[in-house]
HTML snippet that shows the backbone in 3Dmol.js (N, CA, C, O; Angstrom):
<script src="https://3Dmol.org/build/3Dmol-min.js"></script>
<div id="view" style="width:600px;height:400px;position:relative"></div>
<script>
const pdb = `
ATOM      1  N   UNK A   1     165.859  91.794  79.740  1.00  0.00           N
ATOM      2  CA  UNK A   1     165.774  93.020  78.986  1.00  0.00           C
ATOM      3  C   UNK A   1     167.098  93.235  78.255  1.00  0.00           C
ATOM      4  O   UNK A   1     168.208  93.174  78.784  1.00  0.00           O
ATOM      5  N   UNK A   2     166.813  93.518  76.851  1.00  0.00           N
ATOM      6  CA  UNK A   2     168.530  93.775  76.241  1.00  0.00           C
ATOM      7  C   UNK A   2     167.878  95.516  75.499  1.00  0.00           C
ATOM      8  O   UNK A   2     166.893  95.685  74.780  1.00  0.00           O
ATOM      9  N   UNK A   3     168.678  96.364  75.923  1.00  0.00           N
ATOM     10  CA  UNK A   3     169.087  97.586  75.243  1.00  0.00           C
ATOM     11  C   UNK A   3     169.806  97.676  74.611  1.00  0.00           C
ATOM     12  O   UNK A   3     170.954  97.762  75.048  1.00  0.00           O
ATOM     13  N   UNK A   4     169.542  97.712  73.120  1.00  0.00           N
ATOM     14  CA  UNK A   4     170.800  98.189  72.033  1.00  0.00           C
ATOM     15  C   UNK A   4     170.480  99.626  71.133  1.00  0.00           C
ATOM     16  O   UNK A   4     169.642  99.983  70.305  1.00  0.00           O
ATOM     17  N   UNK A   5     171.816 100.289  71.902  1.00  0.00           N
ATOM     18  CA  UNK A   5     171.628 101.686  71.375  1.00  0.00           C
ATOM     19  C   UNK A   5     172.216 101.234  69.713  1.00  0.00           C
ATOM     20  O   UNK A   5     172.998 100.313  69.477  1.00  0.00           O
ATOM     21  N   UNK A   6     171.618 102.125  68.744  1.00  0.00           N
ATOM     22  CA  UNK A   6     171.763 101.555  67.213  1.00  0.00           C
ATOM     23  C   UNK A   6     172.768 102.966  67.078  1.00  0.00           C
ATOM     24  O   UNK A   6     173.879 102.936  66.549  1.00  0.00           O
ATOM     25  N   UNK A   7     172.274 103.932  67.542  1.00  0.00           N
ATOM     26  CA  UNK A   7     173.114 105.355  67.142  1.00  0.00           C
ATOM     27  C   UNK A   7     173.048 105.987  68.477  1.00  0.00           C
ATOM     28  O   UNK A   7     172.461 105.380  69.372  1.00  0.00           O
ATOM     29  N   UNK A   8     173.498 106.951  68.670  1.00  0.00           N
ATOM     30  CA  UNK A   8     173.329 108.430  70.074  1.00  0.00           C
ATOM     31  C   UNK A   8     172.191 108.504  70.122  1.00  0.00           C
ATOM     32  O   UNK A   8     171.724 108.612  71.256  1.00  0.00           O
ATOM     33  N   UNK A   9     171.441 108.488  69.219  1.00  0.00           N
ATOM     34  CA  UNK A   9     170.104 109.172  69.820  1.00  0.00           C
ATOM     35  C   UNK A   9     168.842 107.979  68.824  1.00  0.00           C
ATOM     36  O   UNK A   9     167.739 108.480  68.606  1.00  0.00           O
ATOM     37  N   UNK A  10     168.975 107.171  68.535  1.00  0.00           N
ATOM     38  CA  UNK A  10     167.835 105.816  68.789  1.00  0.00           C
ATOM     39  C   UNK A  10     168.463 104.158  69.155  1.00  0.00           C
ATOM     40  O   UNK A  10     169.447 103.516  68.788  1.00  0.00           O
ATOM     41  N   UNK A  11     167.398 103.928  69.999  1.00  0.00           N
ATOM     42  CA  UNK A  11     167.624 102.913  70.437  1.00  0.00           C
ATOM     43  C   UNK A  11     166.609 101.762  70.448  1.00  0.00           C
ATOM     44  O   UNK A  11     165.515 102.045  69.961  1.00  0.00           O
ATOM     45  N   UNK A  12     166.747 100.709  70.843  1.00  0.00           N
ATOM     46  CA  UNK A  12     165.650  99.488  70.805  1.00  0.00           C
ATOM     47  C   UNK A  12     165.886  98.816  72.318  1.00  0.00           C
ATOM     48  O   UNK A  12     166.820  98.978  73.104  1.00  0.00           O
ATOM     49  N   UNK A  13     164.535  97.900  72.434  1.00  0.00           N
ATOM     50  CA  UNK A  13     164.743  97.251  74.275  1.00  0.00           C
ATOM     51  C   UNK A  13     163.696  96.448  73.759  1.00  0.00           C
ATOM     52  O   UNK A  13     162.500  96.702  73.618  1.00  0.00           O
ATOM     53  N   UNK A  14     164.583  95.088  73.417  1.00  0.00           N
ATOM     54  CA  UNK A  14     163.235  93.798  73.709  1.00  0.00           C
ATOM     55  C   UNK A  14     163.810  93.345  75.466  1.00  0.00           C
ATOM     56  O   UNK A  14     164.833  93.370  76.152  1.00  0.00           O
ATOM     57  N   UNK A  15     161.858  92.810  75.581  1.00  0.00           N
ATOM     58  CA  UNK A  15     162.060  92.155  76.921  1.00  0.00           C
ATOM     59  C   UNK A  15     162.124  90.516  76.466  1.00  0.00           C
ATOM     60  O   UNK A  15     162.220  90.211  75.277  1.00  0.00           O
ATOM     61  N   UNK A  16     162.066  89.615  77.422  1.00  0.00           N
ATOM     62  CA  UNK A  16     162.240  88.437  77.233  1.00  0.00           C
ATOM     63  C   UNK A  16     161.351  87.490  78.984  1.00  0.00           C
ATOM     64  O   UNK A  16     161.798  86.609  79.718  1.00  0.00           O
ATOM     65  N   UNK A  17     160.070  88.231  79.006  1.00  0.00           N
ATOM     66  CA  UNK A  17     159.577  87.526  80.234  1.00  0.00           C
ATOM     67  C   UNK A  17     158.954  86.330  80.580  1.00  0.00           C
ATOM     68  O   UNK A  17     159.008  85.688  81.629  1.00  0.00           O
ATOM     69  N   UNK A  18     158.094  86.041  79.094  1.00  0.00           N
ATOM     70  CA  UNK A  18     157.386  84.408  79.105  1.00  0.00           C
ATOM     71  C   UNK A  18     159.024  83.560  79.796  1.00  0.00           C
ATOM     72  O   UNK A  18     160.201  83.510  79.441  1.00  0.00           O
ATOM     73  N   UNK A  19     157.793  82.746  81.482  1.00  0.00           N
ATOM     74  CA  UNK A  19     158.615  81.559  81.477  1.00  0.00           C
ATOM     75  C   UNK A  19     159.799  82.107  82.660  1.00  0.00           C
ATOM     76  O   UNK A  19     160.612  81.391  83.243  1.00  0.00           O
ATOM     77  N   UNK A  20     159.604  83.681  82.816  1.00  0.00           N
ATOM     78  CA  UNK A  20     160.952  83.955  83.722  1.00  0.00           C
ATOM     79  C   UNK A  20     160.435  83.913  85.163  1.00  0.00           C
ATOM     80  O   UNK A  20     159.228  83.941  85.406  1.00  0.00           O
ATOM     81  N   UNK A  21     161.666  83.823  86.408  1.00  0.00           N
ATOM     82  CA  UNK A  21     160.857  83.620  87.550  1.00  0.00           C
ATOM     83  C   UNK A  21     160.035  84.245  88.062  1.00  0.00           C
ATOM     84  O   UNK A  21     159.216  83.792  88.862  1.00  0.00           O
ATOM     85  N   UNK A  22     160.137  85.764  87.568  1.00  0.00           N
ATOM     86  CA  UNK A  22     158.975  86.607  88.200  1.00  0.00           C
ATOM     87  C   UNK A  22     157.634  86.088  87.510  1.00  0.00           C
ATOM     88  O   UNK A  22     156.673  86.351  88.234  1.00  0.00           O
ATOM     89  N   UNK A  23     157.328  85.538  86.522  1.00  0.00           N
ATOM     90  CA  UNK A  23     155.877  85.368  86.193  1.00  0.00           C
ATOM     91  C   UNK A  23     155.514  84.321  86.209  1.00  0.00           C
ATOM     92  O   UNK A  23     154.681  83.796  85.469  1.00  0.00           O
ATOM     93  N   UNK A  24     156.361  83.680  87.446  1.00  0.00           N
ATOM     94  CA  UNK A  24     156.067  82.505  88.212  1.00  0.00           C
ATOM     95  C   UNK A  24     155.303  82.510  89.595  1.00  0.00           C
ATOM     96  O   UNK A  24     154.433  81.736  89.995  1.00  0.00           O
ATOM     97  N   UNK A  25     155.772  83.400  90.097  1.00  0.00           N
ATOM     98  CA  UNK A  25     155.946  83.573  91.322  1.00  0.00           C
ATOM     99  C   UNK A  25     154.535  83.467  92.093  1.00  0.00           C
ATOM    100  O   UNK A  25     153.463  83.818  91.600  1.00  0.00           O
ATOM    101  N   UNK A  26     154.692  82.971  93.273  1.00  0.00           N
ATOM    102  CA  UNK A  26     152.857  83.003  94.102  1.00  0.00           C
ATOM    103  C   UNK A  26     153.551  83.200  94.761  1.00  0.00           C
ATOM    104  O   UNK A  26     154.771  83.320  94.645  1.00  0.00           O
ATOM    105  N   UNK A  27     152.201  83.349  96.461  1.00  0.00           N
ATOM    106  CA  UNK A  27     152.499  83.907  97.384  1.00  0.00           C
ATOM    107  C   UNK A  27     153.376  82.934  98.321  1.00  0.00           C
ATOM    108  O   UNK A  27     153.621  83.469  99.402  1.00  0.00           O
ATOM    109  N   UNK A  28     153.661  82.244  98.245  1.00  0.00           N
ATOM    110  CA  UNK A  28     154.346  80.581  99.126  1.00  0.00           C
ATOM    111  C   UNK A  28     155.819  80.816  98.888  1.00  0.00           C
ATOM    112  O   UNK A  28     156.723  80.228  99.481  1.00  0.00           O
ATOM    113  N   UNK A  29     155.950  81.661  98.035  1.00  0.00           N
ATOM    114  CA  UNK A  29     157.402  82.183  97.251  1.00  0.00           C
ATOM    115  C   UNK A  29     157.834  83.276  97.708  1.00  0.00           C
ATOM    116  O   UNK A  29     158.916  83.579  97.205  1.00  0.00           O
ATOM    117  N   UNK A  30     157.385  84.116  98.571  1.00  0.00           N
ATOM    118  CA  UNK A  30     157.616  85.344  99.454  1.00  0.00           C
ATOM    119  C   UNK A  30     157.465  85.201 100.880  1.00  0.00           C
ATOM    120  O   UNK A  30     156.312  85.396 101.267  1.00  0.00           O
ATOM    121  N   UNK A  31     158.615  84.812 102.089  1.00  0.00           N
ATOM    122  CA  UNK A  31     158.214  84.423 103.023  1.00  0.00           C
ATOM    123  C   UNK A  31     158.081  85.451 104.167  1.00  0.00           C
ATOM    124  O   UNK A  31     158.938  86.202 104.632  1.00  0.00           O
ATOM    125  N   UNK A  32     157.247  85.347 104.381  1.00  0.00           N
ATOM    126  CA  UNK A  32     156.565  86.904 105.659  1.00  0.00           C
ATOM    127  C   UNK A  32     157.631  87.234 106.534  1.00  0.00           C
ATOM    128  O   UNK A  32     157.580  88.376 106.990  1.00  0.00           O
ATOM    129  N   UNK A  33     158.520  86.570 106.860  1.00  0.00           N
ATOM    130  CA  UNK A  33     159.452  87.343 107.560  1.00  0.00           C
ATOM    131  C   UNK A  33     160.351  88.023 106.888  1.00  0.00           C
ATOM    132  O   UNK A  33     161.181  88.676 107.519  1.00  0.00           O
ATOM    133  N   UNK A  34     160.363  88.007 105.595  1.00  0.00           N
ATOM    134  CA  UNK A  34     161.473  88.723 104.855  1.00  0.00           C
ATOM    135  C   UNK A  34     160.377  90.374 104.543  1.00  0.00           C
ATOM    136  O   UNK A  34     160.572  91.571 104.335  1.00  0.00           O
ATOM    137  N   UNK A  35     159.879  89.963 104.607  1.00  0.00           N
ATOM    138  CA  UNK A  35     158.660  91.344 104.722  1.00  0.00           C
ATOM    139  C   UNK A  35     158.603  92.219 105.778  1.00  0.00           C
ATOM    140  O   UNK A  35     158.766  93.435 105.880  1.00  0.00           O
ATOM    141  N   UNK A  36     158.295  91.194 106.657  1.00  0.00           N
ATOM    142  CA  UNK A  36     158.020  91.974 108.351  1.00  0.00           C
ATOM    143  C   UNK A  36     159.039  92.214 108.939  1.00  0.00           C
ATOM    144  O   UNK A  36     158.969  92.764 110.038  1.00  0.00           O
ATOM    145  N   UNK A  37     160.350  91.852 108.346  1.00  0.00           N
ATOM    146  CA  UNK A  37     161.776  92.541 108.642  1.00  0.00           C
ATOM    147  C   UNK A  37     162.034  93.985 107.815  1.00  0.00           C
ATOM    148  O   UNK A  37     162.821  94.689 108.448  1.00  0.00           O
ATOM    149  N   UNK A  38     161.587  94.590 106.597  1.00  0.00           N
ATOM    150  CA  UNK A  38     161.709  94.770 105.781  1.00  0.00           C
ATOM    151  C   UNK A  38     161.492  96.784 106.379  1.00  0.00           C
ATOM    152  O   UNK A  38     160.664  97.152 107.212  1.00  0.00           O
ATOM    153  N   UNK A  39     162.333  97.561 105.762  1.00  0.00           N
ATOM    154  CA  UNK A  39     162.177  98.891 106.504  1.00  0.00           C
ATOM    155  C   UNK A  39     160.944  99.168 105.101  1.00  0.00           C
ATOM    156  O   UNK A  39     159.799  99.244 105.546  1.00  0.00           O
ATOM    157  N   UNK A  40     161.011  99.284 103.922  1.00  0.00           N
ATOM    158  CA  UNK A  40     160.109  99.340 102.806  1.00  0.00           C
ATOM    159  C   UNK A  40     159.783  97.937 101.960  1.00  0.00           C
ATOM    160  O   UNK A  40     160.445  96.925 102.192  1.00  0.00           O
ATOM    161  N   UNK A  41     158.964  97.944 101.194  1.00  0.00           N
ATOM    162  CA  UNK A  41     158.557  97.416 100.816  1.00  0.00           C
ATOM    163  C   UNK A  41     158.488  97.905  99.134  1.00  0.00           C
ATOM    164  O   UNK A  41     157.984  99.021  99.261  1.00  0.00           O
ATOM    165  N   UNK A  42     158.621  97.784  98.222  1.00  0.00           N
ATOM    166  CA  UNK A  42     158.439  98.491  96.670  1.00  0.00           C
ATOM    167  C   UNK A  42     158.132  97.623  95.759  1.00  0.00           C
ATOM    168  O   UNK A  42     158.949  96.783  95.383  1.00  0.00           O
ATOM    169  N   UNK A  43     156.761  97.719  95.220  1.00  0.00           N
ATOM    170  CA  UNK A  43     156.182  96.755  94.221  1.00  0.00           C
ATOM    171  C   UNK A  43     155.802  97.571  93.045  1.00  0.00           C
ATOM    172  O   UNK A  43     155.527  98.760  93.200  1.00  0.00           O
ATOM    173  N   UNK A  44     155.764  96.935  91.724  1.00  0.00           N
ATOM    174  CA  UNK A  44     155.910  97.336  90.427  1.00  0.00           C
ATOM    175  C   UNK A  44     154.924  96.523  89.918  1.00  0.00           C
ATOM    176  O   UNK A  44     154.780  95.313  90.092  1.00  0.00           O
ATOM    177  N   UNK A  45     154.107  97.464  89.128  1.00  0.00           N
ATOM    178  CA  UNK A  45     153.109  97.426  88.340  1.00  0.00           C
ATOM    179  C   UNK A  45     153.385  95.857  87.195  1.00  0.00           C
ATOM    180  O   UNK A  45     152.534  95.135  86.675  1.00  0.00           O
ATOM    181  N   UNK A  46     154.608  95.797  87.141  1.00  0.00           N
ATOM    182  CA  UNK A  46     155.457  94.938  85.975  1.00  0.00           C
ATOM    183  C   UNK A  46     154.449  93.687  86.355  1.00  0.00           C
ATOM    184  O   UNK A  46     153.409  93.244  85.867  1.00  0.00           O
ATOM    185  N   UNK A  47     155.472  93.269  87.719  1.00  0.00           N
ATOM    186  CA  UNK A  47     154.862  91.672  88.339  1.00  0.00           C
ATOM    187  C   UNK A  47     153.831  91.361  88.164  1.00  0.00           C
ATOM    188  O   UNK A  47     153.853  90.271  87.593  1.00  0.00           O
ATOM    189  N   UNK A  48     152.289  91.893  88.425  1.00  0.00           N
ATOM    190  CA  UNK A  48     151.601  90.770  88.714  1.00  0.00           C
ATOM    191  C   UNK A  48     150.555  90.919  86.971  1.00  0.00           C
ATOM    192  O   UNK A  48     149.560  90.300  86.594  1.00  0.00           O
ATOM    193  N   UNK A  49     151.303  91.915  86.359  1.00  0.00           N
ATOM    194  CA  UNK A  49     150.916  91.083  85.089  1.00  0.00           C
ATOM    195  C   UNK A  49     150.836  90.128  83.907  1.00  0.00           C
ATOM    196  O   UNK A  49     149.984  90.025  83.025  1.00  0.00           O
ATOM    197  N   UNK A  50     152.071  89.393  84.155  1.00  0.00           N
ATOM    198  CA  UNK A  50     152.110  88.559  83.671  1.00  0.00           C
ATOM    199  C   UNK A  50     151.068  87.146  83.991  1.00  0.00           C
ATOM    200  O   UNK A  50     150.401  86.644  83.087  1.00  0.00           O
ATOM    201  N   UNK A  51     151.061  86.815  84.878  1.00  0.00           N
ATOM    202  CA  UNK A  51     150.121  85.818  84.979  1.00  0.00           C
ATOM    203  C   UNK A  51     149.410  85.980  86.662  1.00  0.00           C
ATOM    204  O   UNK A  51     150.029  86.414  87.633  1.00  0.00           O
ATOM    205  N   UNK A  52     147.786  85.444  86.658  1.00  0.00           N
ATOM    206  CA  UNK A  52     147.095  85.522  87.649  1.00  0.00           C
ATOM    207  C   UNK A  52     148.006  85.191  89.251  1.00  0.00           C
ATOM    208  O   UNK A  52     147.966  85.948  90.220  1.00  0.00           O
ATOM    209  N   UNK A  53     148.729  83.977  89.189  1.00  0.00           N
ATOM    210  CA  UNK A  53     149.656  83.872  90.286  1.00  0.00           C
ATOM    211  C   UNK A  53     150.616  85.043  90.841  1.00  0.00           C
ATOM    212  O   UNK A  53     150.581  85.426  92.011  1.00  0.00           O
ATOM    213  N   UNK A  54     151.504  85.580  89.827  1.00  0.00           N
ATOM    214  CA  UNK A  54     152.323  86.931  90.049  1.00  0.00           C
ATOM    215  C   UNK A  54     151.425  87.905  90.747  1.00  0.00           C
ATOM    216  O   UNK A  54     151.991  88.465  91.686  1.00  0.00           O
ATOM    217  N   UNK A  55     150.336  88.218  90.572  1.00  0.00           N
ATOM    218  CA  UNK A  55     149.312  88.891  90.762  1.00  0.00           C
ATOM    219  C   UNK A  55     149.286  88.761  92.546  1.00  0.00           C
ATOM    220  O   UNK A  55     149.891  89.478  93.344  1.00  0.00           O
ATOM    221  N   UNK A  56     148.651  87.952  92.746  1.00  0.00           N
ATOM    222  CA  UNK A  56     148.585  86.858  93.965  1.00  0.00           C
ATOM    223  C   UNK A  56     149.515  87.268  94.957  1.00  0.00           C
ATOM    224  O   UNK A  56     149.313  87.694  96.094  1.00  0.00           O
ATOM    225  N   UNK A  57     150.802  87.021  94.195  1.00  0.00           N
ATOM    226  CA  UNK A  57     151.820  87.084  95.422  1.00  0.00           C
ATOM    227  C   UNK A  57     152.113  88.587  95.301  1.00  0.00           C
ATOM    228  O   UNK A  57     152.604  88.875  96.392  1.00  0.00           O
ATOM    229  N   UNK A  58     152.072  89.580  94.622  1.00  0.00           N
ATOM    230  CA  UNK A  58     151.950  90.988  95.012  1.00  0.00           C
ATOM    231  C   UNK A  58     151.494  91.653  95.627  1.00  0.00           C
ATOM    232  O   UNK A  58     151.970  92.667  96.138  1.00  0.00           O
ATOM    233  N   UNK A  59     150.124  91.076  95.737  1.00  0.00           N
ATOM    234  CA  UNK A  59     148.810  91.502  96.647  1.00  0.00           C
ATOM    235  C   UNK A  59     149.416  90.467  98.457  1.00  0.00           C
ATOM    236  O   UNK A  59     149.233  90.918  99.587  1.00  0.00           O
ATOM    237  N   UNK A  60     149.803  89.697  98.271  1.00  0.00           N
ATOM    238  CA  UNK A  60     149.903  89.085  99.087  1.00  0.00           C
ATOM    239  C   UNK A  60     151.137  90.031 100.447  1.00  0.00           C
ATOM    240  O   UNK A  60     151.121  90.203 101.666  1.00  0.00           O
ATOM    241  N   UNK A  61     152.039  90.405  99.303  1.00  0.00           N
ATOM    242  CA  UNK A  61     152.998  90.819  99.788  1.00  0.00           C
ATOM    243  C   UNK A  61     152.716  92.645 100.444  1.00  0.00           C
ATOM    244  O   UNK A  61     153.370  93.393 101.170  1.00  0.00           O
ATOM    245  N   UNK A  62     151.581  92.740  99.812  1.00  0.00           N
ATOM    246  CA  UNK A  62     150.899  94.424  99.901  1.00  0.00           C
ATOM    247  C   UNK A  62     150.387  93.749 101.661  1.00  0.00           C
ATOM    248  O   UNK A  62     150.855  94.300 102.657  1.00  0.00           O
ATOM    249  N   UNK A  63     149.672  92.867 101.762  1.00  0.00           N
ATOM    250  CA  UNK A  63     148.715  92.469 102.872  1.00  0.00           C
ATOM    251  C   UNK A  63     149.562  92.398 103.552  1.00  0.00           C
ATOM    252  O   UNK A  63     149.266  93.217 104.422  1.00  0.00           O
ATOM    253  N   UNK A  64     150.574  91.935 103.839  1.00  0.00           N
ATOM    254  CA  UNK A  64     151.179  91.241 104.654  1.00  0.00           C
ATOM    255  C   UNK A  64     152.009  92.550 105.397  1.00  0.00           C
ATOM    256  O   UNK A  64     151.886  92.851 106.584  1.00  0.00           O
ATOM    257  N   UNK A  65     152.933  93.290 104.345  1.00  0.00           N
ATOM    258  CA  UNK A  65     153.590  94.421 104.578  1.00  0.00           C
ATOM    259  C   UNK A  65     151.986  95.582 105.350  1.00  0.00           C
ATOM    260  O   UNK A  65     152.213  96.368 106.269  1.00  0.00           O
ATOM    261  N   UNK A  66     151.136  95.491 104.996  1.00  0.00           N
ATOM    262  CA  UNK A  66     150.303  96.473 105.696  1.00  0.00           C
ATOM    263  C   UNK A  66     150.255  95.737 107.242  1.00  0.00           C
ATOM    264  O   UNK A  66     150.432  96.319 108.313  1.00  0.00           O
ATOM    265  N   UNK A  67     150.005  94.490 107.068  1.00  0.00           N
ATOM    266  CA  UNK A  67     149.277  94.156 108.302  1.00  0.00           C
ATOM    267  C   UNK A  67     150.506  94.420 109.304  1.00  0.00           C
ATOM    268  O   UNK A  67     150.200  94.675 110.469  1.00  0.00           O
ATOM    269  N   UNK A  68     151.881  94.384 108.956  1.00  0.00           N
ATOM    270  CA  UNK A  68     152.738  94.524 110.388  1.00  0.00           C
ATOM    271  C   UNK A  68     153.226  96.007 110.175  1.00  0.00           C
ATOM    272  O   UNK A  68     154.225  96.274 110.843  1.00  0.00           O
ATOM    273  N   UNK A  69     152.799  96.907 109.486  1.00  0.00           N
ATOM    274  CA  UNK A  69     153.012  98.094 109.579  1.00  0.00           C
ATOM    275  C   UNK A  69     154.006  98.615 108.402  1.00  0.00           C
ATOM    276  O   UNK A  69     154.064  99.830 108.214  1.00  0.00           O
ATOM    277  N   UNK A  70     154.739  97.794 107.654  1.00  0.00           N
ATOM    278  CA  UNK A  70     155.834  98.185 106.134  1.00  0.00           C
ATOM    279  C   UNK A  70     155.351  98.989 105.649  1.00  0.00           C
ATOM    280  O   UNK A  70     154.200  98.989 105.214  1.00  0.00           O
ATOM    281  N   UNK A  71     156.443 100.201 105.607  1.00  0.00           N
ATOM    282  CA  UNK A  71     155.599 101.402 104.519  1.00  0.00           C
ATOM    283  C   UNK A  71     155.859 101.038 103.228  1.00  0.00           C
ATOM    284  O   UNK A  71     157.071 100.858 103.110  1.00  0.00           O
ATOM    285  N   UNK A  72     155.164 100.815 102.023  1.00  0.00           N
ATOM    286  CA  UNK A  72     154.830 100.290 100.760  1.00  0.00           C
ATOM    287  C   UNK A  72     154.989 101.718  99.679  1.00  0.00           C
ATOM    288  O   UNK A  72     154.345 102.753  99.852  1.00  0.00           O
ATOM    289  N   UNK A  73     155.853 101.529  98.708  1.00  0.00           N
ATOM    290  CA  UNK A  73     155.856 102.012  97.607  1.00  0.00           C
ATOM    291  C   UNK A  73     155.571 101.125  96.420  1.00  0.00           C
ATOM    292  O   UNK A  73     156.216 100.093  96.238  1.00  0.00           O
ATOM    293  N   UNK A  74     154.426 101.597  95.459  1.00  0.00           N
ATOM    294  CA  UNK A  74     154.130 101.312  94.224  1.00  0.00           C
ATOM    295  C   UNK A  74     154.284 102.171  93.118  1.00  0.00           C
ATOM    296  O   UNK A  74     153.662 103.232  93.063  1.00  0.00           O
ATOM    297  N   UNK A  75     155.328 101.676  91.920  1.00  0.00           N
ATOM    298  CA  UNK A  75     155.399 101.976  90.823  1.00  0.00           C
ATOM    299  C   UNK A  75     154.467 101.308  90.090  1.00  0.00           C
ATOM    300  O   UNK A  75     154.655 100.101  89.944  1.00  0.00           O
ATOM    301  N   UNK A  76     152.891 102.123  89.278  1.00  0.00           N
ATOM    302  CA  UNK A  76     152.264 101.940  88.352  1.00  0.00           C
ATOM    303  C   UNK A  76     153.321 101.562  86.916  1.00  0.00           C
ATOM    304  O   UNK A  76     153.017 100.370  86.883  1.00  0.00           O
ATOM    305  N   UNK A  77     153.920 101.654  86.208  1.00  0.00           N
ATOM    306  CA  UNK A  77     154.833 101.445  85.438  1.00  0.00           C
ATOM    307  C   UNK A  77     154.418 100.274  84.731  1.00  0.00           C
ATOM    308  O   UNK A  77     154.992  99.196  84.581  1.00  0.00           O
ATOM    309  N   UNK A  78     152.909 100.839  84.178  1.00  0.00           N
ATOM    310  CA  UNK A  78     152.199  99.758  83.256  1.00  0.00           C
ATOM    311  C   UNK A  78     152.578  99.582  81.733  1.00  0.00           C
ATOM    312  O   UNK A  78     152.998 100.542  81.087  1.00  0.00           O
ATOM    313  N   UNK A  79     152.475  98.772  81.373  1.00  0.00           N
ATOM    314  CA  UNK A  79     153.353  98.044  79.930  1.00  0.00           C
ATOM    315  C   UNK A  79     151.851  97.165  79.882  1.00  0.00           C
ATOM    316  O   UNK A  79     151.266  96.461  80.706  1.00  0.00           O
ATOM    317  N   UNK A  80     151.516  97.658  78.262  1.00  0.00           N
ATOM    318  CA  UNK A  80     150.452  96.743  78.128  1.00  0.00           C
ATOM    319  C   UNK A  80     151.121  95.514  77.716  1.00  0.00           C
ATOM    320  O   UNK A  80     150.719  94.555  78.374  1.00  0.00           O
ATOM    321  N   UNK A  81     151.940  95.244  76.912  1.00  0.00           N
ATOM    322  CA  UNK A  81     152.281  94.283  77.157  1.00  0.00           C
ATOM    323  C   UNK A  81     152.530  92.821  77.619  1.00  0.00           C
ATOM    324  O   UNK A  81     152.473  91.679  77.164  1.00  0.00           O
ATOM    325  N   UNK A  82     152.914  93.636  79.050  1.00  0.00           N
ATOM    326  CA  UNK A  82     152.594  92.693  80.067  1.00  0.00           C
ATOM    327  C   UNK A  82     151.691  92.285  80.256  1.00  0.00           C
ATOM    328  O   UNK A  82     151.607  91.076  80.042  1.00  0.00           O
ATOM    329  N   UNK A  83     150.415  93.033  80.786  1.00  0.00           N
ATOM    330  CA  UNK A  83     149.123  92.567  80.658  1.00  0.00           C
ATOM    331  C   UNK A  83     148.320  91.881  79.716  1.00  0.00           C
ATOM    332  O   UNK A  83     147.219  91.401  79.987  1.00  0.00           O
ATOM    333  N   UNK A  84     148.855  91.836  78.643  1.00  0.00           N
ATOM    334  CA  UNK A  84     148.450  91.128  77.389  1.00  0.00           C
ATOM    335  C   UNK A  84     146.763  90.962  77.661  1.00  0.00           C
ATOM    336  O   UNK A  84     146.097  91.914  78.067  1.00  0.00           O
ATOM    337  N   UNK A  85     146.266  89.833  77.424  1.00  0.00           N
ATOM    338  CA  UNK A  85     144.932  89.557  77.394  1.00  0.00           C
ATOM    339  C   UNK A  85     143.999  90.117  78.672  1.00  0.00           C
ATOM    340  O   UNK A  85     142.811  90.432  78.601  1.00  0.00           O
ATOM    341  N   UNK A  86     144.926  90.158  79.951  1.00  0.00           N
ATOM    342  CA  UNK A  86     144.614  90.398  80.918  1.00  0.00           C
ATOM    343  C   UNK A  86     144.190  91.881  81.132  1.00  0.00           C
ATOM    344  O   UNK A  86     143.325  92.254  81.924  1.00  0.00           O
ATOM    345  N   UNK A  87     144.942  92.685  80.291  1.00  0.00           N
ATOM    346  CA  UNK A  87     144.489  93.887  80.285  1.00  0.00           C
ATOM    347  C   UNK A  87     142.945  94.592  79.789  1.00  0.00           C
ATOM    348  O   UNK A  87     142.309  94.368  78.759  1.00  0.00           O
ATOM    349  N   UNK A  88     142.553  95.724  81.194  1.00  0.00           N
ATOM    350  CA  UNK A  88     141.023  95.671  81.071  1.00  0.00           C
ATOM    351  C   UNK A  88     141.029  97.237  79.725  1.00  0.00           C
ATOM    352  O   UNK A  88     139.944  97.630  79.298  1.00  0.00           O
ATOM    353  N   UNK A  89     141.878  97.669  79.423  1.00  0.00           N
ATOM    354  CA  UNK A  89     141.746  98.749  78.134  1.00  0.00           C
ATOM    355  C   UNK A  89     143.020  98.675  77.295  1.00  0.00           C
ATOM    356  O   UNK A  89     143.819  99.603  77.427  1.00  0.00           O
ATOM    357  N   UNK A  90     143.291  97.742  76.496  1.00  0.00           N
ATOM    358  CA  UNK A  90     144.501  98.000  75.641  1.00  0.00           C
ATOM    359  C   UNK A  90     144.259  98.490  74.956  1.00  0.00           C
ATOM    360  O   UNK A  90     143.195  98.673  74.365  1.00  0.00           O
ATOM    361  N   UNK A  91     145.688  99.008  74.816  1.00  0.00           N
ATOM    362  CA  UNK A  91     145.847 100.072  73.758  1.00  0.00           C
ATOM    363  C   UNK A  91     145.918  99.750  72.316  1.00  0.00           C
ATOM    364  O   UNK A  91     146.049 100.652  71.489  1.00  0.00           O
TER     365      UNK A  91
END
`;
const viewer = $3Dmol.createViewer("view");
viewer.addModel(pdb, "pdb");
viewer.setStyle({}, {cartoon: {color: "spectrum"}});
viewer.zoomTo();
viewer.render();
</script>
């Protein structure tokens, strides 16, 4: 992500995610004990839209944190964007 303020009061923010490790990521890439150690847990709407795998290991990481008891926070913090094709109502 680069933020360049142009003046005080407008600014611009390209992202740069094709290809980065988060929209790589599966579930083999999150190892359950770093979870089931874990006092929270906080997942973002961002991850698992980029590609079906990211997806995967979010959900994975939701299951896993439920099943040993991790209390879980989710930020919706949807960017169509991200979702590109994947998205079920773009804007």
């Amino acid at each position: 992500m680069h933020k360049h303020r142009r003046t005080t009061h407008t600014s611009t923010v390209s992202f740069w995610r094709a290809g980065s490790a988060a929209s790589v990521l599966r579930p083999v890439d999150m190892p359950a004990e770093l979870i089931e150690h874990a006092d929270l847990v906080h997942l973002t709407g961002i991850l698992p839209g980029p590609r079906e795998s990211a997806a995967e290991c979010a959900l994975e990481v939701a299951r896993t944190a439920r099943r040993v008891g991790i209390r879980i926070s989710f930020d919706v913090n949807h960017r169509s964007k991200v979702w590109g094709e994947r998205n079920p109502n773009p804007v």
